[in-house]
C-alpha positions in Angstrom: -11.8 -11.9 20.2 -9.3 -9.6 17.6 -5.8 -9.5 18.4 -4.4 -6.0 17.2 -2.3 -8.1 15.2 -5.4 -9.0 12.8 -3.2 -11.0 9.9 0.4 -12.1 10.1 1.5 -14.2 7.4 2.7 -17.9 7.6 4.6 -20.4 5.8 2.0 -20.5 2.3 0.8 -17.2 3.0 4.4 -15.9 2.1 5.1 -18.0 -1.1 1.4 -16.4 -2.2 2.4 -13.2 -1.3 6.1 -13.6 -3.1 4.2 -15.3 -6.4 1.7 -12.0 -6.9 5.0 -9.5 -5.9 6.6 -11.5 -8.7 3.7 -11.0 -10.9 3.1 -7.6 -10.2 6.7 -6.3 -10.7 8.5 -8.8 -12.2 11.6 -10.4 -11.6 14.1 -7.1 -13.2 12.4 -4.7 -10.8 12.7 -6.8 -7.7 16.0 -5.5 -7.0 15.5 -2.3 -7.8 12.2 -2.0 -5.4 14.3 -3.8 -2.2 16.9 -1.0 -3.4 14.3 1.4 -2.4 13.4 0.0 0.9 16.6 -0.8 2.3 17.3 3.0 1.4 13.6 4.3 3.1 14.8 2.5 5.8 18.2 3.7 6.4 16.3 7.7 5.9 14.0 6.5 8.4 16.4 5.1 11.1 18.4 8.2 10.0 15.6 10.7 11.1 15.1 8.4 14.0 18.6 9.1 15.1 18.7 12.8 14.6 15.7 13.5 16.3 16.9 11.9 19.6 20.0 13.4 19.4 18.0 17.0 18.9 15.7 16.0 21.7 18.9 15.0 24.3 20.8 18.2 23.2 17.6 20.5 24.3 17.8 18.4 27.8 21.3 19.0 28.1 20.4 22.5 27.3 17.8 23.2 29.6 19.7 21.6 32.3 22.8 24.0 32.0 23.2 26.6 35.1 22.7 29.6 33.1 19.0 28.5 32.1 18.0 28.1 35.5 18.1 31.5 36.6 
């Protein structure tokens, strides 16, 4: 039976996955590209953030006196 977790890498999985990353981008662009996903990330968890807070404000909204008429 499948797991929905079909592949998750282990210990030589990882040093094949860092040796064709390497290969692929080379080691000068490395930085720059975990750069990038450190700051998709932060965008990410920062959209995260803003739509909660959006979302609890129209609660807080709808729950005021004067909307419940």
């Amino acid at each position: 039976m499948l797991h929905s977790l079909a592949f998750i890498p282990q210990g030589q999985e990882w040093l094949i996955i860092l040796v064709v990353v390497l290969v692929l981008f080379g080691g000068a662009k490395i930085p720059q590209l975990m750069r990038g996903l450190g700051r998709g990330v932060s965008e990410f968890q920062e959209g995260i953030r803003e739509t909660k807070d959006k979302f609890a404000q129209g609660l807080r909204d709808a729950e005021t006196p004067e909307n419940k008429g």
